[in-house]
ROVEXDO-816482 format. One record per residue: residue in one letter; x, y, z of N, C-alpha, C, O, CB in turn. Coordinates in steps of 0.05 Angstrom, whole numbers. Glycine has a CB too. Example, Ala and Ser with C-alpha at 12.3 -4.5 7.8 and 13.67 -1.06 7.14 Angstrom:
   type      nc1      nc2      nc3     cac1     cac2     cac3      cc1      cc2      cc3      oc1      oc2      oc3     cbc1     cbc2     cbc3
      a      264     -114      156      246      -90      156      264      -66      156      285      -66      169      226      -89      181
      s      257      -45      142      273      -21      143      258        1      157      268       23      161      282      -12      114
END
This chain:
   type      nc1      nc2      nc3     cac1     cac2     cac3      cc1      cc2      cc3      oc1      oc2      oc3     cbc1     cbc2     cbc3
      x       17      -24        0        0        0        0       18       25        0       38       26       14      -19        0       24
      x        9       49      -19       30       69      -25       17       88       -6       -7       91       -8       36       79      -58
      x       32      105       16       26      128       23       21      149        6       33      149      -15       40      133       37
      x        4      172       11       10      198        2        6      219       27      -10      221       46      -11      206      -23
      x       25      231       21       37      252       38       26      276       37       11      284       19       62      256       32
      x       32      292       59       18      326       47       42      346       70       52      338       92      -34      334       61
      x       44      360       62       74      382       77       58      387       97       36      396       94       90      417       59
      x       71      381      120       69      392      148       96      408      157      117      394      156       64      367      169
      x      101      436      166      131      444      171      135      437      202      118      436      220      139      478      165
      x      156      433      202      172      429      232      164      449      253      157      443      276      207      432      230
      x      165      471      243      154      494      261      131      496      268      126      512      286      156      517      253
      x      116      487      261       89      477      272       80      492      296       64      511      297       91      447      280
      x       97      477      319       86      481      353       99      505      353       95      513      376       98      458      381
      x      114      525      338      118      559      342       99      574      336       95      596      347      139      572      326
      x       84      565      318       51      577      307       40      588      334       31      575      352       24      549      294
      x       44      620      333       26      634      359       -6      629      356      -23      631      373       29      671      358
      x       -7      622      330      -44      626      324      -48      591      341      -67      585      355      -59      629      273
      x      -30      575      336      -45      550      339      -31      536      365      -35      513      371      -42      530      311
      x      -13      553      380       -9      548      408      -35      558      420      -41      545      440       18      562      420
      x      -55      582      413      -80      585      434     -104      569      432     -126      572      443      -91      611      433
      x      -94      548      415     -116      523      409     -116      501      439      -95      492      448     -103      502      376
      x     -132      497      447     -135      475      464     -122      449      446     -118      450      422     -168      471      474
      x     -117      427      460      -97      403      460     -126      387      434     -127      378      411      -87      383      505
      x     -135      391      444     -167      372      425     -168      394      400     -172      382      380     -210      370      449
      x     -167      415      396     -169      442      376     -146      425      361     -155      410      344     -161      480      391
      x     -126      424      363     -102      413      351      -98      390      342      -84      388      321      -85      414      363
      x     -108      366      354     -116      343      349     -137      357      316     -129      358      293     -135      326      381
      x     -155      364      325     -183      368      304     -168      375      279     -169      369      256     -209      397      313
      x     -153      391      293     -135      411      265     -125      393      245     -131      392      221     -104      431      274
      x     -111      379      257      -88      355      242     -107      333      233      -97      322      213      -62      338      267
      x     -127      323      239     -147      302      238     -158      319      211     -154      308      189     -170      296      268
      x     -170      341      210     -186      349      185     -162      354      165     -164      343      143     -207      379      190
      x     -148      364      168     -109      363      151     -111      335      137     -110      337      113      -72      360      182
      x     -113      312      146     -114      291      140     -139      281      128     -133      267      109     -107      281      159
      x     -169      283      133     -183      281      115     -187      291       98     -201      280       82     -194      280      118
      x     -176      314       93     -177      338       68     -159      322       50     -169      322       28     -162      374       74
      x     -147      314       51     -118      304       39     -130      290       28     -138      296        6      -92      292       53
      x     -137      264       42     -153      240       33     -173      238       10     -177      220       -6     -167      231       53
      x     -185      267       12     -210      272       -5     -201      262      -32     -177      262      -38     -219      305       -7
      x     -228      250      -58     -217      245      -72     -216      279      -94     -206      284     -116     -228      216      -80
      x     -228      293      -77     -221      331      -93     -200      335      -69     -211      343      -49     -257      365      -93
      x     -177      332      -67     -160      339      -46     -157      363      -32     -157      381      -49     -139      334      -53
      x     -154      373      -11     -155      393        5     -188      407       12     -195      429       21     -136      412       -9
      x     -210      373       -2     -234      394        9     -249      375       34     -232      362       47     -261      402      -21
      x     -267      373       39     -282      353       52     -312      355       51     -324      376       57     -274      351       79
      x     -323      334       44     -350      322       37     -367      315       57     -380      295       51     -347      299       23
      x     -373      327       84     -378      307      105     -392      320      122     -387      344      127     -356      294      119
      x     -410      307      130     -427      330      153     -421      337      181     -399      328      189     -453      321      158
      x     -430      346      192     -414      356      217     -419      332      239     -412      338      262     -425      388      228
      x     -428      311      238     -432      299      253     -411      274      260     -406      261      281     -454      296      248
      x     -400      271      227     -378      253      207     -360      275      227     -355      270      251     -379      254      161
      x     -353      295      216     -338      302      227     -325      303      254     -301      301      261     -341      314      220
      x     -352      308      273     -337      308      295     -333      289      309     -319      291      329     -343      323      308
      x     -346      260      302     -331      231      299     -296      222      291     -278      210      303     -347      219      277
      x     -298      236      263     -281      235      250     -254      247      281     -236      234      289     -289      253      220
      x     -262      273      290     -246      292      307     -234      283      330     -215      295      338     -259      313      313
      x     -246      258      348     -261      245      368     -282      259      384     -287      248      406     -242      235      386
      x     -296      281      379     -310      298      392     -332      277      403     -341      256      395     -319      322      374
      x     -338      290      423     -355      271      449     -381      278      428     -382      258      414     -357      286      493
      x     -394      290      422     -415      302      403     -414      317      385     -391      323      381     -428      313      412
      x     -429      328      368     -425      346      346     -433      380      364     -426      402      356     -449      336      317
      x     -445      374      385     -441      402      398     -413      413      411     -408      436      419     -460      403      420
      x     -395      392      411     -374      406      423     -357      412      399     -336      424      398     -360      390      447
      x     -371      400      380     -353      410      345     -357      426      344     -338      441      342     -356      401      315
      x     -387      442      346     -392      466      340     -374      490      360     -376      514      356     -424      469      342
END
């Protein structure tokens, strides 16, 4: 099975915008990063918010919102 990849930079955890994310905000971040990718229109996503916040591990789709 062949991977496909998508650029993540090293500097990442210096991101001021995405150090004020809660620990689960960041998780979500990188989790939708990764289904976007996956998409077969890449970088979009097809999915309802409920998919999603499954997808996120969100306890419900209210705490997605």
């Amino acid at each position: 099975m062949s991977m496909t990849w998508f650029r993540l930079y090293h500097d990442l955890p210096d991101d001021i915008k995405l150090r004020k994310f809660t620990a689960q905000e960041k998780w979500a971040w990188i989790a939708l990063l990764c289904l976007s990718s996956k998409s077969s229109e890449r970088g979009t996503i097809h999915a309802d918010d409920d998919d999603i916040a499954e997808y996120c591990e969100f306890v419900c789709y209210r705490d997605w919102e």
